[in-house]
C-alpha positions as CSV (number, residue, x, y, z in Angstrom):
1,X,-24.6,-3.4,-0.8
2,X,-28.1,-1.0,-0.3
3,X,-26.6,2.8,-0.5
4,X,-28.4,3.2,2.3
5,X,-25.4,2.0,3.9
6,X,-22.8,4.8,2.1
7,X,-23.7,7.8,4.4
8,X,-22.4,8.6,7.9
9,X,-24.5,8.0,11.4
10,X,-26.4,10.8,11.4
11,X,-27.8,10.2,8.1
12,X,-28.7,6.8,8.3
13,X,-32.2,5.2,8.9
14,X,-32.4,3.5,11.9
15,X,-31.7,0.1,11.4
16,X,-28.6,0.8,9.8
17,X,-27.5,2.0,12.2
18,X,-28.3,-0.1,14.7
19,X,-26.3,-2.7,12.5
20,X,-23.4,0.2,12.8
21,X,-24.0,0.5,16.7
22,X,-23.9,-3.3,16.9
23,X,-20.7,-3.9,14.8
24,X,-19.0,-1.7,16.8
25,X,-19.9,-3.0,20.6
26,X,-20.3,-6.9,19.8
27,X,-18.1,-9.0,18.4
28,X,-20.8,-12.0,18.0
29,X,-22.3,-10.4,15.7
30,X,-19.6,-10.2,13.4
31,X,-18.9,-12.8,10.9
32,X,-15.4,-15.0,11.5
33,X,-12.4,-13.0,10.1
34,X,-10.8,-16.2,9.5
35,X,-13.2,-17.8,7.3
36,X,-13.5,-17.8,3.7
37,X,-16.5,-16.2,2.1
38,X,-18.5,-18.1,-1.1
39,X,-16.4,-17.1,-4.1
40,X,-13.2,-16.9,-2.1
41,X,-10.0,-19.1,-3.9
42,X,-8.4,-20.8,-1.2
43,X,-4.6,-21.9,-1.8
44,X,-2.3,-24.3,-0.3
45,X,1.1,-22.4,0.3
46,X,3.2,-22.2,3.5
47,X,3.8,-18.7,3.4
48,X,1.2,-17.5,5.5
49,X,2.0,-20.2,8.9
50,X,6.2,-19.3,8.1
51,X,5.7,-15.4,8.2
52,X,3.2,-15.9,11.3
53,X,5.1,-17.9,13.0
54,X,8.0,-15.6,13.3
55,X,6.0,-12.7,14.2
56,X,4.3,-14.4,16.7
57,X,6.7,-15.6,18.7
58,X,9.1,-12.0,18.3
59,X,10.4,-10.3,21.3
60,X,12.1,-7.4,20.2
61,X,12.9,-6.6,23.8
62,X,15.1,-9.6,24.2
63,X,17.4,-8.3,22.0
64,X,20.8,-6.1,23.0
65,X,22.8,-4.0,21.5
66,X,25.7,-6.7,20.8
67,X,22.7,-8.2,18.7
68,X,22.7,-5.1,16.6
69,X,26.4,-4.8,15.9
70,X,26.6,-8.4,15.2
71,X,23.9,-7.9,12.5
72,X,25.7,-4.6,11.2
73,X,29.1,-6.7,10.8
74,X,27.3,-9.4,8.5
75,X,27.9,-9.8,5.0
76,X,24.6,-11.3,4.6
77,X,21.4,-10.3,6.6
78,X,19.4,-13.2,8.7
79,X,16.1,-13.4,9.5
80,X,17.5,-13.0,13.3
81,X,19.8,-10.1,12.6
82,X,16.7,-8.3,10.7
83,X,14.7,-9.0,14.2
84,X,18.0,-7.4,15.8
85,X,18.0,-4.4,13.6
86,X,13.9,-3.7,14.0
87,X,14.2,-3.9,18.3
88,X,14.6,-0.9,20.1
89,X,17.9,-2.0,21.1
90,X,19.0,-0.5,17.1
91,X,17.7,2.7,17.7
92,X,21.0,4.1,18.9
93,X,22.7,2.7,15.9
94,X,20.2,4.8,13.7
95,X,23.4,6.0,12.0
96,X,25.0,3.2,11.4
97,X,22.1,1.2,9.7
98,X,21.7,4.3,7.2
99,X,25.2,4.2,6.1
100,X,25.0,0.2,5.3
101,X,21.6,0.9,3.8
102,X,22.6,3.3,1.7
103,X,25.3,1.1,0.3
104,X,23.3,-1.6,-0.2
105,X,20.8,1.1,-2.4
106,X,23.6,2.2,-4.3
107,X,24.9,-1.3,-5.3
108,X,22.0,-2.8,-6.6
109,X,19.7,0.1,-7.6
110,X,23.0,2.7,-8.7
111,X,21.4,6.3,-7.9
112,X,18.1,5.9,-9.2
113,X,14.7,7.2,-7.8
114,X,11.5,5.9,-9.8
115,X,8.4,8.2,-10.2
116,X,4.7,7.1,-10.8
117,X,1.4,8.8,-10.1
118,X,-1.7,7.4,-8.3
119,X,-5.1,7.8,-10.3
120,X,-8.2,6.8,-7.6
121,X,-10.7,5.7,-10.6
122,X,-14.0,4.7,-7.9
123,X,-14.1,5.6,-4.4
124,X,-17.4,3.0,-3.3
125,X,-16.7,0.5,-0.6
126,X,-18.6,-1.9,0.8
127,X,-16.1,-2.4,4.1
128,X,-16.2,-0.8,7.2
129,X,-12.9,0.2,8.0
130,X,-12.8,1.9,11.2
131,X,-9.7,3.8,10.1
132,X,-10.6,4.7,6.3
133,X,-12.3,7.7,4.6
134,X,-14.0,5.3,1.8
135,X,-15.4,3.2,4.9
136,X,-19.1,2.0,3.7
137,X,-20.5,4.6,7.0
138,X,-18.8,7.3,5.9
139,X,-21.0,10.7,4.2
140,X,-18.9,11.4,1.4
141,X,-18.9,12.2,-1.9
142,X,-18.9,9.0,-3.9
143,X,-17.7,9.0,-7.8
144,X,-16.9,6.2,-10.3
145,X,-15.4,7.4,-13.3
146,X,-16.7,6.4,-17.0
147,X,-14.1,5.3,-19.6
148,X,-14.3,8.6,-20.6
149,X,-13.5,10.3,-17.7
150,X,-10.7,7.5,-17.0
151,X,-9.0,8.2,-20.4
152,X,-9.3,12.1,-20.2
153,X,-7.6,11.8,-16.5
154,X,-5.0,9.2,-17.9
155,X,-4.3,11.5,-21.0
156,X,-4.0,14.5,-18.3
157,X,-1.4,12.7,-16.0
158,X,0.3,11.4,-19.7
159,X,1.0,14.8,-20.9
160,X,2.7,15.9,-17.5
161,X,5.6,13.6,-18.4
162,X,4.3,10.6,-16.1
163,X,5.2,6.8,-17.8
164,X,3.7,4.7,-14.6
165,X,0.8,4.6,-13.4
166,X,-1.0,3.0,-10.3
167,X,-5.1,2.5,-10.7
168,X,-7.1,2.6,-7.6
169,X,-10.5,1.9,-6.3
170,X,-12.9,1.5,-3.3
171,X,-13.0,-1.8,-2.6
172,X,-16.6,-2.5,-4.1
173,X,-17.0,-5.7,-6.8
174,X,-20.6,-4.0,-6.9
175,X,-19.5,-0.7,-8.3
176,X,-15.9,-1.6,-9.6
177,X,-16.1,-5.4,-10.9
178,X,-13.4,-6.9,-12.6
179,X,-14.1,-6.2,-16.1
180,X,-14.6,-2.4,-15.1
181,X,-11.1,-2.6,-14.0
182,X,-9.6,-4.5,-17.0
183,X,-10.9,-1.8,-19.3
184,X,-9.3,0.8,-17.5
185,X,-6.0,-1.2,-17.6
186,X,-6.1,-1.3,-21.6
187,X,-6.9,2.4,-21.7
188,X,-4.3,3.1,-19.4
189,X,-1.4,0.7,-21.7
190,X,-2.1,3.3,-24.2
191,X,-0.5,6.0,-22.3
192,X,1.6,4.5,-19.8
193,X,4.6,1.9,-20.1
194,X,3.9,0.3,-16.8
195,X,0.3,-0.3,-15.2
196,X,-0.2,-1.1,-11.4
197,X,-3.6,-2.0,-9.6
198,X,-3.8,-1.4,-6.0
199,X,-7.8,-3.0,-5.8
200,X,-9.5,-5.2,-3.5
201,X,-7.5,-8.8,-3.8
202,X,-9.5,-11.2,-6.3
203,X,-9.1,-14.9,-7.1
204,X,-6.2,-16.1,-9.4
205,X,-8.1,-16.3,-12.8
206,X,-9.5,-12.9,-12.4
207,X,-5.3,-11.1,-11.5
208,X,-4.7,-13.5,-15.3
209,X,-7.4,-11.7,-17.0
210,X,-6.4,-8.1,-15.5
211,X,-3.3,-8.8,-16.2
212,X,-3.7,-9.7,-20.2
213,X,-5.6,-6.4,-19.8
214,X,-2.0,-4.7,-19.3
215,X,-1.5,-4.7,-15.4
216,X,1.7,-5.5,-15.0
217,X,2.1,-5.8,-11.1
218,X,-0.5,-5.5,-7.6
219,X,-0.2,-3.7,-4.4
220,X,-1.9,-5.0,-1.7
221,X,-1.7,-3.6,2.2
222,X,-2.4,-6.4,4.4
223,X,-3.3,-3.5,6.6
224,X,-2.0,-5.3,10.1
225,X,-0.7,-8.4,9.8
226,X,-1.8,-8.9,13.9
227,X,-5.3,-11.1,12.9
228,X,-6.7,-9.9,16.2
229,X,-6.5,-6.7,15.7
230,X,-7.6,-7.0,12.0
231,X,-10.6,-7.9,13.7
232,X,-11.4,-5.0,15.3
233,X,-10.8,-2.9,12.8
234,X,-12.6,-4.6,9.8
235,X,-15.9,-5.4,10.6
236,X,-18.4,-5.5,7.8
237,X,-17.2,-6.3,4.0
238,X,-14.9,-8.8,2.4
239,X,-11.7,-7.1,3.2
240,X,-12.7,-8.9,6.9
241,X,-11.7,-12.1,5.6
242,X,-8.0,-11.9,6.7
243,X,-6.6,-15.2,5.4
244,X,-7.6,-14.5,1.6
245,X,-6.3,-11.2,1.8
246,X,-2.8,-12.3,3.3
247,X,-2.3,-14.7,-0.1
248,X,-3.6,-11.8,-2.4
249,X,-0.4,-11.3,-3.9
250,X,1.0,-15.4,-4.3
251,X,-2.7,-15.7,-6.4
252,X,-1.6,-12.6,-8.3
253,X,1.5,-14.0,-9.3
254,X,0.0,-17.4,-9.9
255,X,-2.2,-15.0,-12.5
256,X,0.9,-14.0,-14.4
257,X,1.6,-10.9,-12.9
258,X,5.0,-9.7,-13.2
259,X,5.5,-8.2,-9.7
260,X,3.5,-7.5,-6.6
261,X,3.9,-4.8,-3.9
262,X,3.3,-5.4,0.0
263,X,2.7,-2.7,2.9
264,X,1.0,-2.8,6.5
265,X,-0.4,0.6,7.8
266,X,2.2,1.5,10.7
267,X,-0.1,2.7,13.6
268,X,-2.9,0.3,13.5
269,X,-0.8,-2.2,16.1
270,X,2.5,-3.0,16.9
271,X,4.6,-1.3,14.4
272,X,7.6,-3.7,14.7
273,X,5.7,-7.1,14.3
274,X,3.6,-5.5,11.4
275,X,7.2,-4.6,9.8
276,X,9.0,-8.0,10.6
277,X,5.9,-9.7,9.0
278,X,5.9,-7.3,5.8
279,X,9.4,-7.8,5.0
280,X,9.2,-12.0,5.5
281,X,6.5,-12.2,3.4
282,X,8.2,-10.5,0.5
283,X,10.9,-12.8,1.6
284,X,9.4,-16.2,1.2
285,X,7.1,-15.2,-1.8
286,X,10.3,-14.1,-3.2
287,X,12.4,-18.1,-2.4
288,X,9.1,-19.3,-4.4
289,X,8.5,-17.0,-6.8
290,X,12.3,-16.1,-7.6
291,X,11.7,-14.6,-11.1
292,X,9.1,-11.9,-9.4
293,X,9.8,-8.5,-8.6
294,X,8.7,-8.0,-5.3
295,X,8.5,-4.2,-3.1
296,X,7.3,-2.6,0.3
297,X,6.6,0.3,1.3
298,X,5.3,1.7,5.5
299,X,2.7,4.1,5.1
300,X,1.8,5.4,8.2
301,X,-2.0,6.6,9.3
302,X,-3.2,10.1,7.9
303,X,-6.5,12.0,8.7
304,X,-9.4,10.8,7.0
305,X,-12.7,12.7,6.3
306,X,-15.7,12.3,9.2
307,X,-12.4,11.1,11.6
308,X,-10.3,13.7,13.4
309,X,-10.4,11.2,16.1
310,X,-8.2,8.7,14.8
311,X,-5.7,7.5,17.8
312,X,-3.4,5.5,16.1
313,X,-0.3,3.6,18.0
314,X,2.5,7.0,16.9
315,X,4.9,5.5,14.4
316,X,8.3,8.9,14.3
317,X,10.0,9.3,11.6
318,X,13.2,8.1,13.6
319,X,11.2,4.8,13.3
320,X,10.7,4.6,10.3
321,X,13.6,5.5,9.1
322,X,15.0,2.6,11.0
323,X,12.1,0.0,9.5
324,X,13.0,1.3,6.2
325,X,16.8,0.8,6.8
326,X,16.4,-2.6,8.3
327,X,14.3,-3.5,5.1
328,X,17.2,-2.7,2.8
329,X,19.8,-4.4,5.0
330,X,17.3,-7.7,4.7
331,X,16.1,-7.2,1.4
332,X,18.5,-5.4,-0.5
333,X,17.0,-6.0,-3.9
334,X,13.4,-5.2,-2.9
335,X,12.0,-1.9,-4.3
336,X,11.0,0.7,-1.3
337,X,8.1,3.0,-1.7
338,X,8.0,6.2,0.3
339,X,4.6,7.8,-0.6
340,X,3.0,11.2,-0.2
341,X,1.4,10.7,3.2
342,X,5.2,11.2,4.3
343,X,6.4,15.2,4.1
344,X,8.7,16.3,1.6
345,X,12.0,16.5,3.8
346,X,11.9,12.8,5.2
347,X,11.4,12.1,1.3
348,X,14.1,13.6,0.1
349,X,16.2,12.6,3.0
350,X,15.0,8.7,2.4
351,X,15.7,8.1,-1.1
352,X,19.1,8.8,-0.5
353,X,19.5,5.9,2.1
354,X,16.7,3.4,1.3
355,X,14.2,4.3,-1.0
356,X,14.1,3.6,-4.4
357,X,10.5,4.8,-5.2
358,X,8.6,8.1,-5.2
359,X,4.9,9.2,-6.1
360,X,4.3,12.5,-7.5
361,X,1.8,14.8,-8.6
362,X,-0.9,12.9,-5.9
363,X,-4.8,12.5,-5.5
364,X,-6.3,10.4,-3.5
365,X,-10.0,12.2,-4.5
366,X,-11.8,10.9,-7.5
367,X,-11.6,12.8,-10.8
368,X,-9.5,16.0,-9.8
369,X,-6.3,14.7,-11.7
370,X,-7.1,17.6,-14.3
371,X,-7.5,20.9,-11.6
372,X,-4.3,19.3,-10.0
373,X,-2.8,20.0,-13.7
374,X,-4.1,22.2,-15.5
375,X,-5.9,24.2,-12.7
376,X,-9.6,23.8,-13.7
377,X,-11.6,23.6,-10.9
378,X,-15.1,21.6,-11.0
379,X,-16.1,20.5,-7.0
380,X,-19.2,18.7,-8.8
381,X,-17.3,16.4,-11.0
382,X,-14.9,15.0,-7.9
383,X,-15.2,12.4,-5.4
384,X,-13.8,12.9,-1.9
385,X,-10.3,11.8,-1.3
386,X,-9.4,8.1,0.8
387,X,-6.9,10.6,3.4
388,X,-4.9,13.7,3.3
389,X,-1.7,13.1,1.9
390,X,1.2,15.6,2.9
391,X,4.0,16.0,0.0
392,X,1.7,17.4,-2.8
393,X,4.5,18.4,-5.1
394,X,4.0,18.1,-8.8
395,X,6.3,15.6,-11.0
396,X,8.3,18.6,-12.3
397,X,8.7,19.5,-8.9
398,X,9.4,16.2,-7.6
399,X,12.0,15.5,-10.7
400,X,13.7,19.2,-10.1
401,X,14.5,17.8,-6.7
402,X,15.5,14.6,-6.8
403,X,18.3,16.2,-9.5
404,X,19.3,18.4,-6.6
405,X,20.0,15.5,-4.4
406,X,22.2,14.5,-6.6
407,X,20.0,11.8,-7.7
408,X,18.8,10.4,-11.0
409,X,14.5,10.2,-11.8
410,X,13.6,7.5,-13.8
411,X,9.7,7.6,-15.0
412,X,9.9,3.6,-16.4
413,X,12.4,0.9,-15.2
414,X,10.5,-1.6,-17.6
415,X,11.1,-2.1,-21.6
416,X,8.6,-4.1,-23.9
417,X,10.2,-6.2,-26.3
């Protein structure tokens, strides 16, 4: 993509943004969200019509609160009961679903929190996201870090303590292409015991390659799992092709991956259907892929740069806390990830019920791991950050207070034999 296209409207040249004006106002003109681009690996897996067909055809308002206690007295949880316990008819039994949620935590994941630390390696994009501060329109500092830089930021996080890592870039193939990538997974296996990539999703031979780089598992936010609104909110890039993203993470594990995390970003439609849909695609990845492990997590929208104006659909935190509940009473061995968009109180609060996963010591800006640190400051050596997070505590704070909860932190629940 021309850089013309990396700067916000009232830098561009005029037919850019015209193109901007007319993504925005006509549909036409975009290309079909629902049709594979050249390059794209199609698969033949039911997943995607089960998990759609369920959350198409959910009415959360049908349900009562006998529904609810019925699916709090089960031994096991079904697909109906998790409908049961997502509907507004559970919110008065907020209580309740905590208390078998916490039990369900404790039995298969003891009193364990897990730490790891995002690094944001490239922030270049070549989508337009209406919600995102890496958007392709948006005027921001844009940074891709050299293997140098990569290994002096991995080294940086190492020495804090941290043993997991996630890698993160804009999603650009131009800027960030695969092999890019793959070298900063073998730098980052010499300092970390576990290696995540949360990039844009790529065919199945490219996750194998990345993966005998030392990536051990993928996160992948399917963003809205609603395809019509997808469509309205991606309209320029290859993220807008929402059926290859949707089977990111069955090609990832086809590549060899060991695990593979999922997520929709609460507040970009219905928040219930997005979180129905998360959880039963973990659910039938995990029936085919039984030897996987397999995680969620609910972000929910932060401010971006160039957008104060975001007006997303309001996700509380009573809500989700009871998504996050209802996720451990379905899926009681999945990992959940709380990250640091949510504040430090509903944190602490949730890895005591549901939660089994924490980030600490968090950037979402390109190259600013080391003034986060060791309190260096250089403004012209960063890129500007993807959103604002809101728990910015440090991983000897984070550790410090999970200890206090009475809790245990873990920095690697992996061993290499």
């Amino acid at each position: 993509m021309d850089n013309e296209f990396f700067v916000d409207s009232e830098y561009l040249k005029p037919e850019a943004l015209k193109r901007k004006h007319q993504l925005e106002s006509d549909p036409s003109s975009r290309k079909n969200h629902m049709e594979y681009m050249p390059g794209m690996e199609i698969i033949e897996s039911d997943v995607c019509k089960n998990v759609m067909s369920h959350m198409n055809s959910y009415d959360y308002s049908k349900y009562t609160a006998v529904d609810v206690r019925r699916a709090l007295e089960h031994e096991s949880c079904t697909i109906d009961d998790f409908k049961a316990l997502l509907s507004p008819a559970a919110e008065p039994f907020l209580e309740e679903m905590a208390q078998k949620a916490r039990m369900e935590t404790s039995k298969h994941f003891g009193n364990t929190v897990y730490i790891f630390t995002p690094l944001y390696i490239a922030n270049y994009c070549e989508n337009y996201c209406v919600y995102c501060g890496f958007n392709c329109y948006n005027h921001i500092s844009r940074m891709k870090l050299d293997a140098q830089q990569i290994e002096h930021e991995m080294k940086v996080i190492a020495d804090s303590g941290m043993e997991e890592i996630l890698i993160l870039t804009g999603e650009s193939r131009s800027q960030s292409d695969v092999k890019y990538i793959g070298e900063a997974c073998k730098l980052a296996r010499k300092y970390f015991r576990m290696v995540g990539l949360e990039i844009y999703p790529v065919n199945t031979d490219e996750y194998r390659y990345l993966h005998e780089c030392g990536a051990d598992y993928v996160t992948v936010f399917q963003e809205t799992y609603d395809s019509d609104r997808y469509e309205q909110l991606h309209l320029l890039g290859h993220k807008r092709v929402w059926p290859y993203r949707f089977d990111a993470q069955e090609r990832a594990l086809r590549g060899g991956m060991r695990g593979v995390a999922f997520s929709a970003l609460l507040g970009l439609s219905d928040f219930r259907k997005d979180a129905l849909a998360s959880a039963l695609h973990v659910y039938y990845l995990q029936r085919k892929y039984p030897y996987a492990e397999m995680s969620l997590s609910c972000p929910r929208l932060r401010p971006i740069i160039n957008n104060d104006k975001i007006n997303p659909l309001d996700v509380h935190e009573k809500q989700l806390c009871q998504v996050l509940c209802a996720y451990r009473i379905f899926l009681p061995y999945a990992g959940i990830t709380v990250s640091s968009r949510e504040s430090a109180e509903f944190r602490n609060g949730i890895v005591k019920i549901a939660a089994t996963k924490v980030s600490a010591g968090v950037s979402t800006g390109i190259g600013d791991h080391e003034s986060k640190y060791t309190c260096k400051e250089d403004d012209s050596k960063k890129g500007d950050e993807q959103f604002e997070i809101s728990d910015n505590r440090s991983l000897n704070k984070m550790y410090e207070d999970i200890v206090d909860e009475g809790l245990q932190p873990v920095l690697n629940d992996y061993l290499y034999m």
